[in-house]
C-alpha positions in Angstrom: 180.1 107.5 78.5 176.4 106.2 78.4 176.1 106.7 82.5 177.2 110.4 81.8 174.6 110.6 79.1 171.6 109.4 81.1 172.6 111.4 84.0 172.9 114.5 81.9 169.4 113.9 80.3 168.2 112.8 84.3 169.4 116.4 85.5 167.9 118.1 82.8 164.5 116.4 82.7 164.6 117.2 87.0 165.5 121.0 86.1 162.2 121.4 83.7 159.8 120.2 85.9 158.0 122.2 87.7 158.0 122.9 91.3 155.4 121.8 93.8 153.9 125.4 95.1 153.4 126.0 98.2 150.5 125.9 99.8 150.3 129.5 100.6 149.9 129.9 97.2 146.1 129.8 97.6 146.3 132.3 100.8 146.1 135.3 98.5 143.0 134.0 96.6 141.6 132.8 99.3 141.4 136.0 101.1 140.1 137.8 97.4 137.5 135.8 97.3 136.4 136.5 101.2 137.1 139.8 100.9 134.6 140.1 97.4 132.2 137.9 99.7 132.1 140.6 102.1 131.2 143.1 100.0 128.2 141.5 97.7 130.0 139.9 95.2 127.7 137.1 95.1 125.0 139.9 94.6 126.5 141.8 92.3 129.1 139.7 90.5 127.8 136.7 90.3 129.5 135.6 87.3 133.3 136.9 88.2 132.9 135.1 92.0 131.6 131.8 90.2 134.8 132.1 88.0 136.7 132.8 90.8 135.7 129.9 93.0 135.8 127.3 90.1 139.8 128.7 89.1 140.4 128.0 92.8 139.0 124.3 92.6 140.5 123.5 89.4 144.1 124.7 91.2 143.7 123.0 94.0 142.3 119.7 92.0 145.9 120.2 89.6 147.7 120.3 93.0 146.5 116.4 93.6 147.4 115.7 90.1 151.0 117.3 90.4 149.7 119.9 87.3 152.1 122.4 89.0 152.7 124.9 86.4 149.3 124.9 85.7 148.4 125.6 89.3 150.1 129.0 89.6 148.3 130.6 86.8 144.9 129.2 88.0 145.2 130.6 91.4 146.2 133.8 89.7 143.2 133.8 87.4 140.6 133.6 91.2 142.6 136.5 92.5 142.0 138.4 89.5 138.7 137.4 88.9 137.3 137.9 92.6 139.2 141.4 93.0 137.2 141.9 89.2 134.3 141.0 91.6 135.2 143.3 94.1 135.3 146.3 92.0 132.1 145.3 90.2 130.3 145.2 94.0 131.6 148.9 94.8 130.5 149.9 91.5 127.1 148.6 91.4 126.6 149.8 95.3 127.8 153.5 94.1 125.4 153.4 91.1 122.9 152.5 93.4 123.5 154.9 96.0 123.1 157.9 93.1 120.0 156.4 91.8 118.9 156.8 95.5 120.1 160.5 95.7 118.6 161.4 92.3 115.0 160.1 93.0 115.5 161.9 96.2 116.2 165.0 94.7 113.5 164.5 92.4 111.1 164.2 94.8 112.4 167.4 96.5 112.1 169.3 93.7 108.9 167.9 93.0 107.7 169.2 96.4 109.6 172.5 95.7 107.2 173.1 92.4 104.1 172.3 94.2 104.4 174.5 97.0 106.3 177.3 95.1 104.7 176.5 91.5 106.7 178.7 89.2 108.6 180.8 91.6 110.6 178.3 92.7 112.9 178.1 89.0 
């Protein structure tokens, strides 16, 4: 009865562990992070893409050390934060873009008053 016992508690001990991931795990984040690269992330996200980056490390560090639930949810966490950085780089390029348009259109108007003065309103 005690060989049933130990192989019962052997089968269920195998069935908790976790599963080694593959490596295409890290594909997805991998290509976030490029991807936020490409667009300025380190410009204008500097804090999301060093978050990113150090998520990455730490899952692929917890892949040496066989940390493999732990892996999945820290390769998730650079995904997420270097598509945050993505979104932040589009947003701070838009913002930037209407700051140029608005002095511009300052200027014009500016130009407008001086050579119409108050016939121009």
């Amino acid at each position: 009865m005690k060989p049933i016992s130990i192989s019962i508690v052997f089968l269920l001990m195998t069935a908790c562990a976790a599963t080694r991931p593959g490596v295409e795990v890290f594909d997805a984040a991998d290509a976030a992070i490029l991807a936020a690269e490409s667009v300025g992330g380190d410009e204008f996200a500097p804090v999301e893409m060093r978050f990113a980056r150090e998520k990455l490390a730490s899952a692929r560090l917890g892949m040496e050390k066989q940390k493999y639930s732990v892996v999945v949810y820290l390769v998730e966490e650079a995904e997420i934060n270097a598509e945050l950085a993505i979104e932040k780089s589009r947003t701070a390029k838009s913002r930037r873009r209407v700051n140029e348009l608005r002095k511009s259109n300052e200027e014009l108007d500016a130009s407008l008053r001086a050579t119409f003065g108050d016939e121009y309103e």
